[in-house]
N, CA, C and O of each residue as an XYZ file, in Angstrom:
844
protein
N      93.865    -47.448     52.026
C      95.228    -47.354     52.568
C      96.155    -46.593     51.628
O      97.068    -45.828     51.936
N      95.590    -47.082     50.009
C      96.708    -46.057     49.348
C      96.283    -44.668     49.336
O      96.993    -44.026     48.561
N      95.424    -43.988     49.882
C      95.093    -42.711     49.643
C      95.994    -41.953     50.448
O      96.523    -40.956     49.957
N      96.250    -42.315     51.691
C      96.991    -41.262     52.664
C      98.626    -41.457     52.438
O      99.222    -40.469     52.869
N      99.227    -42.139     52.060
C     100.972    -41.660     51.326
C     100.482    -41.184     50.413
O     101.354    -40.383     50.075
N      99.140    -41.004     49.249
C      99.144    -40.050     48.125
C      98.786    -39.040     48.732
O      99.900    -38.521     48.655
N      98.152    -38.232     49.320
C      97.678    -37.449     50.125
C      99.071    -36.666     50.689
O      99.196    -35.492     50.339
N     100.162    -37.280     51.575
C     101.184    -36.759     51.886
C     102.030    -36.601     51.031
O     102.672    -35.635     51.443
N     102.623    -37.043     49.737
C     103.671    -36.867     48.484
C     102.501    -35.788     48.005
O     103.179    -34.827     47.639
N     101.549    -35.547     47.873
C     100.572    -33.867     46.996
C     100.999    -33.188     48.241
O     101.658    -32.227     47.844
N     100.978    -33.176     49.413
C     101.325    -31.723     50.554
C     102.505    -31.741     50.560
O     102.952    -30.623     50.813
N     103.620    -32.844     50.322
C     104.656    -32.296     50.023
C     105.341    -31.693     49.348
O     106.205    -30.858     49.615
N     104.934    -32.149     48.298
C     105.621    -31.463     46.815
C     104.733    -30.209     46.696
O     105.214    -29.350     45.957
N     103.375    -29.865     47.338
C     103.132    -28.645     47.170
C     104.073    -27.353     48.134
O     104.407    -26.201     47.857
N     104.252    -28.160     49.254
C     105.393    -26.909     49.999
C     106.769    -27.013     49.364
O     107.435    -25.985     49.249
N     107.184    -28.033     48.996
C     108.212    -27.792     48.121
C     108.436    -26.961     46.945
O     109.586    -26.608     46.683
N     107.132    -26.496     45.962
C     106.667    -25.783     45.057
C     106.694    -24.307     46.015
O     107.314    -23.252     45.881
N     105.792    -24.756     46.940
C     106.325    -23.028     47.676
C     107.240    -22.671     48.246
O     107.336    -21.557     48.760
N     108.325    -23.787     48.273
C     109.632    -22.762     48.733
C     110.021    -22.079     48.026
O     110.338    -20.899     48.171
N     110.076    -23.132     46.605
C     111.347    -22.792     45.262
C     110.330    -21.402     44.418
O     110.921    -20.819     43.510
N     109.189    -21.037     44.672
C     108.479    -19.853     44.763
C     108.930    -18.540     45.678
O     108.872    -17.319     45.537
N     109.331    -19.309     46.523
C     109.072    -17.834     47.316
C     110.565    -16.853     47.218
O     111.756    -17.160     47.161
N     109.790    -15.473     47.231
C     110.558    -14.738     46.359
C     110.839    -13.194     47.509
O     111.913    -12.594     47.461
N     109.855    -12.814     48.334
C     109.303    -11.998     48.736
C     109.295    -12.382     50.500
O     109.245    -13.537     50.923
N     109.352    -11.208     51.331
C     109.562    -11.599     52.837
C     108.672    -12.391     53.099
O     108.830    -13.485     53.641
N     107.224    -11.705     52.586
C     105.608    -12.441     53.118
C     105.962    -13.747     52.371
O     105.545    -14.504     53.248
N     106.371    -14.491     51.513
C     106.533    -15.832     50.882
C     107.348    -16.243     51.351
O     107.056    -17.437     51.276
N     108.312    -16.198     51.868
C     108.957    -16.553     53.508
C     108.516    -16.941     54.552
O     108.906    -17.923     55.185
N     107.531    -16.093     54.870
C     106.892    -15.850     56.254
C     105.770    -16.939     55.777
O     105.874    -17.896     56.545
N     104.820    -17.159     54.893
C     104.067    -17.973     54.651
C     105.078    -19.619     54.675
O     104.938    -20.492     55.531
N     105.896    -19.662     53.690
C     106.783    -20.927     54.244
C     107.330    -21.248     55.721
O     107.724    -22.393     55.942
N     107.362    -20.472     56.539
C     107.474    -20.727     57.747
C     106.732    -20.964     58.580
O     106.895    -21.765     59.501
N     105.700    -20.212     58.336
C     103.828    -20.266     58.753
C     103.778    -21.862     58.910
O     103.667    -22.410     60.006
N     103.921    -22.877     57.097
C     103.748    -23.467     57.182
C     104.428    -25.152     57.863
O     104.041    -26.243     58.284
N     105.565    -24.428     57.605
C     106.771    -25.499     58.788
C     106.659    -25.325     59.914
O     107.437    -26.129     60.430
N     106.056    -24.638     60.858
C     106.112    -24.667     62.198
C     104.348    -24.944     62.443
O     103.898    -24.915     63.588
N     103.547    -25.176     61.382
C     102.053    -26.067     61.613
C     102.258    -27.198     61.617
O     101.499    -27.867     62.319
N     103.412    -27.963     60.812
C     103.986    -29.299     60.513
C     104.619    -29.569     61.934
O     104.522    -30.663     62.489
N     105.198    -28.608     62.414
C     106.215    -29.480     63.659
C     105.023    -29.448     65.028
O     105.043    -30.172     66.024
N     104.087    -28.430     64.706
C     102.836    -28.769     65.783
C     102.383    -29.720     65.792
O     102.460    -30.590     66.661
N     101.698    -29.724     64.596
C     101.587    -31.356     64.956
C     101.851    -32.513     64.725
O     100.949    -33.324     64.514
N     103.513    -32.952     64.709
C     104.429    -33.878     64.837
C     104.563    -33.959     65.922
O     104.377    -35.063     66.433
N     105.081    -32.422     67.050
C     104.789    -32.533     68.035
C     103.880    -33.085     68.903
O     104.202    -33.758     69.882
N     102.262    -32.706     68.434
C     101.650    -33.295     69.245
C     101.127    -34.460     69.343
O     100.501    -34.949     70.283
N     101.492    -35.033     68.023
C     101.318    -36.732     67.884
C     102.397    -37.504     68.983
O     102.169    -38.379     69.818
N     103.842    -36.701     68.567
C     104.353    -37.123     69.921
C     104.464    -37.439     71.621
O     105.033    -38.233     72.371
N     103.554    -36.303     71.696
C     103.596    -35.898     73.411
C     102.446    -36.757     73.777
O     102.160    -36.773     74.974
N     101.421    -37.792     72.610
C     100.176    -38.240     72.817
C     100.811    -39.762     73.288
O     100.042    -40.452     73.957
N     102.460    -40.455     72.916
C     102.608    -41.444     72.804
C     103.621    -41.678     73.917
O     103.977    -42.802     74.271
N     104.251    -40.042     74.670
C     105.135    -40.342     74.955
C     104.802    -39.778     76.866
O     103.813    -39.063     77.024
N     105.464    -40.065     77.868
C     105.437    -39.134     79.368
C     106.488    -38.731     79.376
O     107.382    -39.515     79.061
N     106.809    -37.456     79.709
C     107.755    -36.743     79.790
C     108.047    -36.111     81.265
O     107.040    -36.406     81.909
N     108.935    -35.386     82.115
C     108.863    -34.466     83.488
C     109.131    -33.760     82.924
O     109.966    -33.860     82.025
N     108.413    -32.589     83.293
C     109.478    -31.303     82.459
C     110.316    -30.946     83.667
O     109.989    -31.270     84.808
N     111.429    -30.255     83.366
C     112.332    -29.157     83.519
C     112.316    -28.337     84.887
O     113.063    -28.417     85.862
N     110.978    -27.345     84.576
C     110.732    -26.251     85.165
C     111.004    -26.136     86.596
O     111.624    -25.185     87.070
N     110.605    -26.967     87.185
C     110.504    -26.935     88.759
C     112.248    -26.872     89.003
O     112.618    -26.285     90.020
N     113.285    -27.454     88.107
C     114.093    -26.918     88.699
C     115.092    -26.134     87.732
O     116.113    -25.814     88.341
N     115.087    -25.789     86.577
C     115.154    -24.743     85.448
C     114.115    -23.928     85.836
O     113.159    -24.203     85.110
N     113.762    -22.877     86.786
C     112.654    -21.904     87.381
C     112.865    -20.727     87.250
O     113.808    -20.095     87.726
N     111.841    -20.264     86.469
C     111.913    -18.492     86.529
C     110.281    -18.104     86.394
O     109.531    -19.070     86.254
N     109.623    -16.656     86.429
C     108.498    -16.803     86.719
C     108.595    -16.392     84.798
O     109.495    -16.162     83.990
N     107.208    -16.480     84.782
C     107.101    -15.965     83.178
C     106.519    -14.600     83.152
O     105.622    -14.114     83.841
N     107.472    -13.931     81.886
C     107.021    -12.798     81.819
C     106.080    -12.920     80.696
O     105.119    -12.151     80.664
N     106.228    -13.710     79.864
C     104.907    -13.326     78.899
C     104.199    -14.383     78.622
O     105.051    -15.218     78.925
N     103.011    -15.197     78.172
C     102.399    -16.068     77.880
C     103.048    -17.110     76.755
O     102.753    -18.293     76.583
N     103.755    -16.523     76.238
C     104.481    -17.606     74.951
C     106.138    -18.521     75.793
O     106.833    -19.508     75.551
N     106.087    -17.555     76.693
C     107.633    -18.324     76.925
C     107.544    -19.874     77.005
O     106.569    -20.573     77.279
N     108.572    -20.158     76.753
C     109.071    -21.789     76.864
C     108.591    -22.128     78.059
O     107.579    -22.829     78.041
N     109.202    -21.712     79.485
C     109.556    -21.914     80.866
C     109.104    -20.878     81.595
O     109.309    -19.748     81.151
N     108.524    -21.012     82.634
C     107.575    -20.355     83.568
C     107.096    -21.407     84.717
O     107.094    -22.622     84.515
N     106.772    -20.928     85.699
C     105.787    -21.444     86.718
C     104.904    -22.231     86.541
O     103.826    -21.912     86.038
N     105.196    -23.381     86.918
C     104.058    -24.942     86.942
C     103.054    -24.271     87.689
O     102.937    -23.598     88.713
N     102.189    -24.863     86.492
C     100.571    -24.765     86.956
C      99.775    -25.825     87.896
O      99.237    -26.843     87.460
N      99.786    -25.544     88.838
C      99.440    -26.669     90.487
C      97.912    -27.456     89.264
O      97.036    -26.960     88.556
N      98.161    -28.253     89.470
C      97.130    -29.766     89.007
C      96.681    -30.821     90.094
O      96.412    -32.009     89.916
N      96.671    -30.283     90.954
C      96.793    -31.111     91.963
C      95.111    -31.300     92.286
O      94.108    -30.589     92.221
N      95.397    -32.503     92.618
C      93.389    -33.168     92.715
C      92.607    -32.927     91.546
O      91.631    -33.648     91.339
N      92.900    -32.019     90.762
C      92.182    -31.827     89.452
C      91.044    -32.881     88.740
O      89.843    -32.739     88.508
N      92.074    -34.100     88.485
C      91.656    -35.337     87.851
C      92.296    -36.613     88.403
O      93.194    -37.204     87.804
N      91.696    -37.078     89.791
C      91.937    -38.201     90.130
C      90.906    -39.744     89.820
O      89.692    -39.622     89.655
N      91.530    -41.015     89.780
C      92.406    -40.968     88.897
C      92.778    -40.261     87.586
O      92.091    -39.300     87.239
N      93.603    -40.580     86.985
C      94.549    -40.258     85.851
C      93.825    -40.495     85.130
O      93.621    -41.706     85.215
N      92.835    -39.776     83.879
C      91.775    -39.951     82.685
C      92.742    -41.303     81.958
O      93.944    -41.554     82.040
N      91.775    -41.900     81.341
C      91.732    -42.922     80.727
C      92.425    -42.843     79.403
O      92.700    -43.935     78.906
N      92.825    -41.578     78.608
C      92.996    -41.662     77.620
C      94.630    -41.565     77.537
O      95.349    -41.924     76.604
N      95.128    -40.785     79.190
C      96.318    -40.520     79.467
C      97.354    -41.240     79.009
O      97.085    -42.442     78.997
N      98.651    -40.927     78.549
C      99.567    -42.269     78.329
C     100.054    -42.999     79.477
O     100.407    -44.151     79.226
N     100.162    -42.609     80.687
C     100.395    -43.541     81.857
C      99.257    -44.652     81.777
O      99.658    -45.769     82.105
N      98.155    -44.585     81.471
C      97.220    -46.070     81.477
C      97.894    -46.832     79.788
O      98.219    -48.001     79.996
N      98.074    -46.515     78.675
C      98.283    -46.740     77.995
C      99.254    -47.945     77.796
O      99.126    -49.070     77.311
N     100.788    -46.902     78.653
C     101.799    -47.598     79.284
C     101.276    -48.845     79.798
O     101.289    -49.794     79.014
N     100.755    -49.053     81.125
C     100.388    -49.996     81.794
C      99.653    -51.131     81.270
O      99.727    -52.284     81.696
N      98.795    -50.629     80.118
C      97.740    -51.788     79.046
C      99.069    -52.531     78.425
O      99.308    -53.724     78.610
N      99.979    -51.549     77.581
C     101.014    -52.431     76.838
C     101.592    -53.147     77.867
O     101.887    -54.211     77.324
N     101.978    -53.218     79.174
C     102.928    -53.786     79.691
C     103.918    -52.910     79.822
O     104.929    -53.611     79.778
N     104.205    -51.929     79.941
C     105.338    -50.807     80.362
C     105.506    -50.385     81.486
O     105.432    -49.162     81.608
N     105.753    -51.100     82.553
C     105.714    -50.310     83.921
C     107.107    -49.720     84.672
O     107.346    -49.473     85.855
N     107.725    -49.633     83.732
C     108.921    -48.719     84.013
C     108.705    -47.160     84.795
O     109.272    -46.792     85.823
N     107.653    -46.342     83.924
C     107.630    -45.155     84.735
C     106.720    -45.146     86.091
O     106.648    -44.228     86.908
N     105.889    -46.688     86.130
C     104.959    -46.783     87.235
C     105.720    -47.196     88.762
O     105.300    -46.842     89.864
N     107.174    -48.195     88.453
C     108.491    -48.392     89.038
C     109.034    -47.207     89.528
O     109.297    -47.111     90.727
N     109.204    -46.431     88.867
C     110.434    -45.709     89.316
C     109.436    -44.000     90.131
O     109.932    -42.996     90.641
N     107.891    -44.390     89.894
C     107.489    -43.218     90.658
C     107.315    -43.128     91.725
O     106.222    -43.459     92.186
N     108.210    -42.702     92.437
C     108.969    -42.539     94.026
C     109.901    -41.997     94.184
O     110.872    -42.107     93.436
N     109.830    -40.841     95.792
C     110.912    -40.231     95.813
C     112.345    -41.160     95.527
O     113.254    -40.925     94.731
N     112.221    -42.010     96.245
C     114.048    -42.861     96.079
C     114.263    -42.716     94.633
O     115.134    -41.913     94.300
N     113.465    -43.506     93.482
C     114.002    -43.083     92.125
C     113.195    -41.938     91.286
O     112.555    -42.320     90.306
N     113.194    -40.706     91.588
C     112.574    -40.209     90.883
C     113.440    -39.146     90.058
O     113.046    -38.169     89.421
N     114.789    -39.646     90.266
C     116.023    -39.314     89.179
C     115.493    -40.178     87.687
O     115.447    -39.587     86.609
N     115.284    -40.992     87.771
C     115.073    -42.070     86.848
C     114.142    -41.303     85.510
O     114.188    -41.618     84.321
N     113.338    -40.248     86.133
C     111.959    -40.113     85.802
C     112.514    -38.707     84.922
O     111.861    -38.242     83.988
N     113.506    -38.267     85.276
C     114.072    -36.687     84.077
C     114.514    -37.079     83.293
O     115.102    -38.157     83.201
N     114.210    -35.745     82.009
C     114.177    -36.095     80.780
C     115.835    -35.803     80.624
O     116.432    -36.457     79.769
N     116.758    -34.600     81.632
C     118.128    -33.764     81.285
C     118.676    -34.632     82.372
O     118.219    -34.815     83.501
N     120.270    -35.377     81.536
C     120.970    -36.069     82.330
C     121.185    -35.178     83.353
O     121.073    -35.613     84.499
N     121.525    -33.807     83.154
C     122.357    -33.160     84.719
C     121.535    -33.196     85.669
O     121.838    -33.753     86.723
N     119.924    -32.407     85.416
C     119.210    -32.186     86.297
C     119.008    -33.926     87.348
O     118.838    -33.954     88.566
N     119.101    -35.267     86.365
C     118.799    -36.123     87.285
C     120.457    -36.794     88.026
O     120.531    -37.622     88.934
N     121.545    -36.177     87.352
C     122.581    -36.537     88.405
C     122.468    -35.726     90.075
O     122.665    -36.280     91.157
N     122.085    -34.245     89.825
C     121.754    -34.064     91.276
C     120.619    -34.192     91.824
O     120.537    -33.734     92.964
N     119.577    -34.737     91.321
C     118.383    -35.291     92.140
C     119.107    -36.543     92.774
O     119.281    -36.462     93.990
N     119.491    -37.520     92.241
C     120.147    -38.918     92.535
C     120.730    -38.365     93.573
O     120.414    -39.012     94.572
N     121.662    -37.194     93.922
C     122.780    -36.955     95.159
C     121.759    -36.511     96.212
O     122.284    -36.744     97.301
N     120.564    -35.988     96.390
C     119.821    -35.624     97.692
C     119.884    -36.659     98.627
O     120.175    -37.856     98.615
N     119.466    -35.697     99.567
C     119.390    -36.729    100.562
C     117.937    -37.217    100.512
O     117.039    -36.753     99.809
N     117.848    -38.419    101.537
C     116.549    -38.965    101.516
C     114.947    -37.929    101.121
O     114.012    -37.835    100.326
N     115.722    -37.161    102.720
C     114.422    -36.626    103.341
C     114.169    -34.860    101.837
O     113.189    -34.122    101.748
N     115.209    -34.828    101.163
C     115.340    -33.935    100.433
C     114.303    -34.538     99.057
O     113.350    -34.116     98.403
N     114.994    -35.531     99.102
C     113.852    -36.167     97.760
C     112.711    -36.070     97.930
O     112.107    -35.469     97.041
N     112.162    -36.425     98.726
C     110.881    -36.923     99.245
C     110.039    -35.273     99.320
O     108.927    -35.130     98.812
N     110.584    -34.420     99.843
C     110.020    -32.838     99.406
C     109.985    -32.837     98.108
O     109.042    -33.346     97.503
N     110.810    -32.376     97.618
C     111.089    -32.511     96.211
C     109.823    -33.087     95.272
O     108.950    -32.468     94.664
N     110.096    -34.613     95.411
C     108.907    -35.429     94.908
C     107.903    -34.862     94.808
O     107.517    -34.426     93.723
N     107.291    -34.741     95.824
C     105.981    -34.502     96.414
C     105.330    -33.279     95.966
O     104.127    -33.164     95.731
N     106.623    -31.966     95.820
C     106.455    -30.747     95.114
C     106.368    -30.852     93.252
O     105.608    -30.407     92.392
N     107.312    -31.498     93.266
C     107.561    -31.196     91.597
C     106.934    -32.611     90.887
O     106.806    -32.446     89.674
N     106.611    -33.642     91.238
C     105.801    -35.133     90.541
C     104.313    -35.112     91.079
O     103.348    -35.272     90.331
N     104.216    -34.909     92.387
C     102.808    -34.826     93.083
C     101.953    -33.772     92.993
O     100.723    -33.738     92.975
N     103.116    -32.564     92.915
C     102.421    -30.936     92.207
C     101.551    -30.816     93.823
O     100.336    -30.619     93.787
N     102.203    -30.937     95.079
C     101.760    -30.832     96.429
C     102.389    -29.441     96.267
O     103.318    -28.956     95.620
N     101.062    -28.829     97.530
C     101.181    -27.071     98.083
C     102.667    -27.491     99.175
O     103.218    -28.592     99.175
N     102.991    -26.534     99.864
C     103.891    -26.687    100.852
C     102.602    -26.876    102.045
O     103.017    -27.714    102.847
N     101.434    -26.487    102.386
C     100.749    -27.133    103.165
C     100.445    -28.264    103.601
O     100.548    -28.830    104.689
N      99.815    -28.679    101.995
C      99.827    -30.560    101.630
C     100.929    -31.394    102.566
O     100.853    -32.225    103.471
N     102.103    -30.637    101.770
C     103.263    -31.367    102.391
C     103.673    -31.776    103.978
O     103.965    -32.878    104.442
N     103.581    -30.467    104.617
C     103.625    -29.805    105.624
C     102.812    -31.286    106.223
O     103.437    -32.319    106.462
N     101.494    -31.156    106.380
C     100.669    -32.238    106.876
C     101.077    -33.704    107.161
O     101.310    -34.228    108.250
N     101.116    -34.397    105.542
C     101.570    -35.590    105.535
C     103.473    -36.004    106.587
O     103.955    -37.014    107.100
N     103.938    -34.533    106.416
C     105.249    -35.078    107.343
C     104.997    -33.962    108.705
O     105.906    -33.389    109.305
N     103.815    -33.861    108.936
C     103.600    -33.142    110.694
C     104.627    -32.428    110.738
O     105.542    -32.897    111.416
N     104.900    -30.937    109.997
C     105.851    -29.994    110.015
C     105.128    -28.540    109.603
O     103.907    -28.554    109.449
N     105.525    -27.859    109.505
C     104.936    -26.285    109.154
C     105.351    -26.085    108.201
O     106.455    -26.455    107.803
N     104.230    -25.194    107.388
C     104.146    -24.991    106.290
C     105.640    -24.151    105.963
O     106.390    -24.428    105.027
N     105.826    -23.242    106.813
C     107.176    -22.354    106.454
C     108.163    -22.823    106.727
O     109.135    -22.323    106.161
N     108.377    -23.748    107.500
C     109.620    -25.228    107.393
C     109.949    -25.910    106.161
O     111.073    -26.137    105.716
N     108.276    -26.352    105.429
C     108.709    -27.083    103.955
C     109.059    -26.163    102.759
O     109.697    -26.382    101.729
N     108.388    -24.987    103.264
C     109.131    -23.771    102.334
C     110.347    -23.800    102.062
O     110.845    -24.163    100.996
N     111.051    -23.306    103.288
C     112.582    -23.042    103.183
C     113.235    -24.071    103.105
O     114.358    -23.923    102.624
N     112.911    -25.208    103.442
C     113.297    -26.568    103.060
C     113.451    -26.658    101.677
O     114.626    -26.664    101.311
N     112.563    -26.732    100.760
C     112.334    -27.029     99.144
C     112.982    -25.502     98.923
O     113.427    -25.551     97.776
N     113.140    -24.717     99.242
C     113.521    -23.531     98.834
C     115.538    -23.797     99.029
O     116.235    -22.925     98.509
N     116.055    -24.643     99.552
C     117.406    -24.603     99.909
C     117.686    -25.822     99.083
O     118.848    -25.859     98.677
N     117.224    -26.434     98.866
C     117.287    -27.332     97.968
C     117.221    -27.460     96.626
O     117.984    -28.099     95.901
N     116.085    -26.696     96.272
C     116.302    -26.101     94.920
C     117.075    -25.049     94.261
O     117.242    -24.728     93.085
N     117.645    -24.454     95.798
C     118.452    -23.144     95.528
C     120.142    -24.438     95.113
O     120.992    -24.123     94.280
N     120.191    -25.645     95.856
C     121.527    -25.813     95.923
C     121.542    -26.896     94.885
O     122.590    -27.519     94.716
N     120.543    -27.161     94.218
C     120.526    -27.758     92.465
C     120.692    -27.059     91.620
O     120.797    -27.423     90.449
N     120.748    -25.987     91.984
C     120.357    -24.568     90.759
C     121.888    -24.313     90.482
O     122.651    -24.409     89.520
N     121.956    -23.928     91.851
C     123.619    -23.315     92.039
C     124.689    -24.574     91.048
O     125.686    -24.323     90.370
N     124.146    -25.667     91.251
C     124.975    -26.653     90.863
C     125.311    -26.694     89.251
O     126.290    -26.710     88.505
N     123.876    -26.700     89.192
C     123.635    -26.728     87.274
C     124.224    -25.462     86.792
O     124.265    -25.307     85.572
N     124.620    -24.667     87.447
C     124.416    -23.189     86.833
C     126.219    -23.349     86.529
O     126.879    -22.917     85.584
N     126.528    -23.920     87.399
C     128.153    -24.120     87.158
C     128.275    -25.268     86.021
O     129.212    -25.091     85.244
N     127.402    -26.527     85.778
C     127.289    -27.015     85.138
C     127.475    -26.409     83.507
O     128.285    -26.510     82.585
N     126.409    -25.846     83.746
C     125.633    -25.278     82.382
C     126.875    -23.806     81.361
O     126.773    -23.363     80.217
N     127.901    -23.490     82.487
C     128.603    -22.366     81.992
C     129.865    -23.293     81.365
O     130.512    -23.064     80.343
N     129.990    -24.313     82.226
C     131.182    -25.377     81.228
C     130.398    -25.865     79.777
O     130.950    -25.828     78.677
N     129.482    -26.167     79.933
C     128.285    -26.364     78.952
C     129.039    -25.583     77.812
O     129.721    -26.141     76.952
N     128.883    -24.535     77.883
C     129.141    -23.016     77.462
C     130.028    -23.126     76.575
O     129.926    -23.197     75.350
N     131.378    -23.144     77.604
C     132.721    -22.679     77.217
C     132.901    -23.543     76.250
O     132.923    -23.080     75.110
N     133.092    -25.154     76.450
C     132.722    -26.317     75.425
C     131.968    -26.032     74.422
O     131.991    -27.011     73.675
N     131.265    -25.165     73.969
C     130.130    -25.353     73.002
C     129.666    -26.628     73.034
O     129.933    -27.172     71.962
N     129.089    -27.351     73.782
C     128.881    -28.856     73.750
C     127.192    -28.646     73.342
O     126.441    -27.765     73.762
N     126.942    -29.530     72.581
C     125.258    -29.614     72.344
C     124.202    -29.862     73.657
O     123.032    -29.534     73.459
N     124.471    -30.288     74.666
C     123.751    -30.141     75.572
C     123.140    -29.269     76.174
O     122.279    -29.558     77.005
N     123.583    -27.594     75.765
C     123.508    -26.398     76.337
C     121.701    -25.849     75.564
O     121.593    -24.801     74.927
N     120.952    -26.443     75.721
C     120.098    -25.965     75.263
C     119.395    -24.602     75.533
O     120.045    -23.715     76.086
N     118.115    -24.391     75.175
C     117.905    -22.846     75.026
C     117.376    -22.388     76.505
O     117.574    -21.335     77.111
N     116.410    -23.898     76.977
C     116.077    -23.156     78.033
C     117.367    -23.102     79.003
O     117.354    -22.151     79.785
N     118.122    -23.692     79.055
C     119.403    -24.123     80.245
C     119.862    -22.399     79.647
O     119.527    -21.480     80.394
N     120.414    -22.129     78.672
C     120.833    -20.731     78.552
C     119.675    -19.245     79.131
O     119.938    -18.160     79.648
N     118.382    -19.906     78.719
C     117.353    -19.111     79.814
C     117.659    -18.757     81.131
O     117.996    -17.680     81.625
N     117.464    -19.948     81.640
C     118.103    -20.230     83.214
C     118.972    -19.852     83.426
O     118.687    -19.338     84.507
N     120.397    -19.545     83.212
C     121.441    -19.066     82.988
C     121.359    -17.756     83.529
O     121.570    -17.385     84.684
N     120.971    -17.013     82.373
C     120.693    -15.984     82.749
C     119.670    -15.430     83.720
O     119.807    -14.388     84.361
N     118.739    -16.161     83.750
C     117.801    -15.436     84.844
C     118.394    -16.026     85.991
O     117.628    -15.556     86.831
N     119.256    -16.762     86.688
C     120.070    -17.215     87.649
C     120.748    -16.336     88.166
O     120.617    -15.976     89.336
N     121.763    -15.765     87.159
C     123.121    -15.185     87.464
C     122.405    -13.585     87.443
O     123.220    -12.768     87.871
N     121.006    -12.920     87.026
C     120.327    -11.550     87.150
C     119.775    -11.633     88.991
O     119.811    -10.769     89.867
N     119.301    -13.045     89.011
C     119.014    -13.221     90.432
C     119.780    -13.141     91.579
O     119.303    -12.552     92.549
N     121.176    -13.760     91.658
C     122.245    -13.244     91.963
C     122.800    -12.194     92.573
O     123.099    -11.821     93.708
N     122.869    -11.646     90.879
C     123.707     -9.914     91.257
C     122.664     -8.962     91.681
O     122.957     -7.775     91.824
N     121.232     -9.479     91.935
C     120.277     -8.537     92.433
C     120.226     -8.948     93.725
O     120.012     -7.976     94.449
N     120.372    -10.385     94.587
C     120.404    -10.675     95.830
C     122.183    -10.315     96.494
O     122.560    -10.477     97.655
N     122.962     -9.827     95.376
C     124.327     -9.256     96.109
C     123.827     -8.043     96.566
O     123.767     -7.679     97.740
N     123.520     -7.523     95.713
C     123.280     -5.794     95.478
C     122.454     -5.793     96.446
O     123.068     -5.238     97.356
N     121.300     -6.108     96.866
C     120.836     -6.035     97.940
C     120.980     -6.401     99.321
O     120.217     -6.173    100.260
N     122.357     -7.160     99.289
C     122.862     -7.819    100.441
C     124.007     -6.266    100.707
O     124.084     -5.715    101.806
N     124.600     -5.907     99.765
C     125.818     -4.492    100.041
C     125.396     -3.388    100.181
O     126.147     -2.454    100.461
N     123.573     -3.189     99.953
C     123.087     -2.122    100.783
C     122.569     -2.216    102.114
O     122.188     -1.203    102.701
């Protein structure tokens, strides 16, 4: 047991030795090398303990390059039913945590976002709005899938989830520019992402509306 705090005070004080070293861009770049291997995997000790929703489905833009933050959810759907064993949703449930097993349903599936704004306007949908929603962005359902289970057409649940996400977007986007003006800490990087790829989407659906 005493080996691993000795183990961490020698890797610390050795990057500490290489800061007060570094002299040179590349001895920079190597100190940074090595702080962002540290927050990997802090990070990923985290994401092993914790369930999260992401964002994306309604912070949406497509990705232009493989590193971006935010891009297009990758459909998982049927992949791995049930939920592997090692997942933290069983984990949850062994300790006794059934909070996120509660609230997974369209009616609360405000409950279930990580960004207060994004879950104040999920909470305002309407029923039948949630329940698309859900089904798209928690269930990771095609608009076919969907289509089926509520005996409707596929290009119905389209433009359906498509007006809906258009009129959360619109919402946050006004949100997110008071965000702004405030300098308030809430304005994070991807919300300033979104931002902009919002308001480019926009003046390209004006511009094409005045020709």
């Amino acid at each position: 047991m005493a080996k691993e705090p000795l183990k961490r005070e020698v890797k610390r004080a050795a990057l500490t030795r290489m800061e007060d070293a570094a002299r040179t861009v590349g001895d920079y770049k190597a100190v940074i090398k090595q702080w962002d291997h540290l927050d990997e995997n802090r990070e990923r000790r985290e994401r092993d303990h914790e369930i999260g929703r992401p964002n994306e489905i309604m912070l949406h833009w497509d990705k232009e390059k493989a590193d971006d933050e935010k891009g297009k959810l990758r459909s998982v759907f049927g992949a791995v039913v049930p939920r592997p064993l090692e997942h933290p949703w069983w984990r949850q449930l062994i300790q006794g945590d059934f909070i996120d097993t509660i609230y997974d349903n369209a009616g609360e599936m405000w409950q279930l976002v990580e960004d207060v704004d994004i879950s104040v306007q999920l909470k305002g949908l309407t029923e039948k709005q949630k329940v698309v929603v859900f089904l798209s962005a928690v269930r990771q359902c095609t608009p076919q899938q969907i289509a089926c289970y509520q005996d409707k057409t596929d290009r119905a649940i389209r433009k359906h989830l498509t007006a809906t996400l258009e009129r959360i977007r619109g919402k946050l986007a006004s949100i997110i520019r008071e965000q702004i003006k405030a300098d308030k800490p809430d304005t994070t990087l991807a919300k300033r992402q979104f931002l902009e790829w919002y308001d480019n989407k926009k003046t390209a659906l004006d511009k094409d509306k005045s020709e």
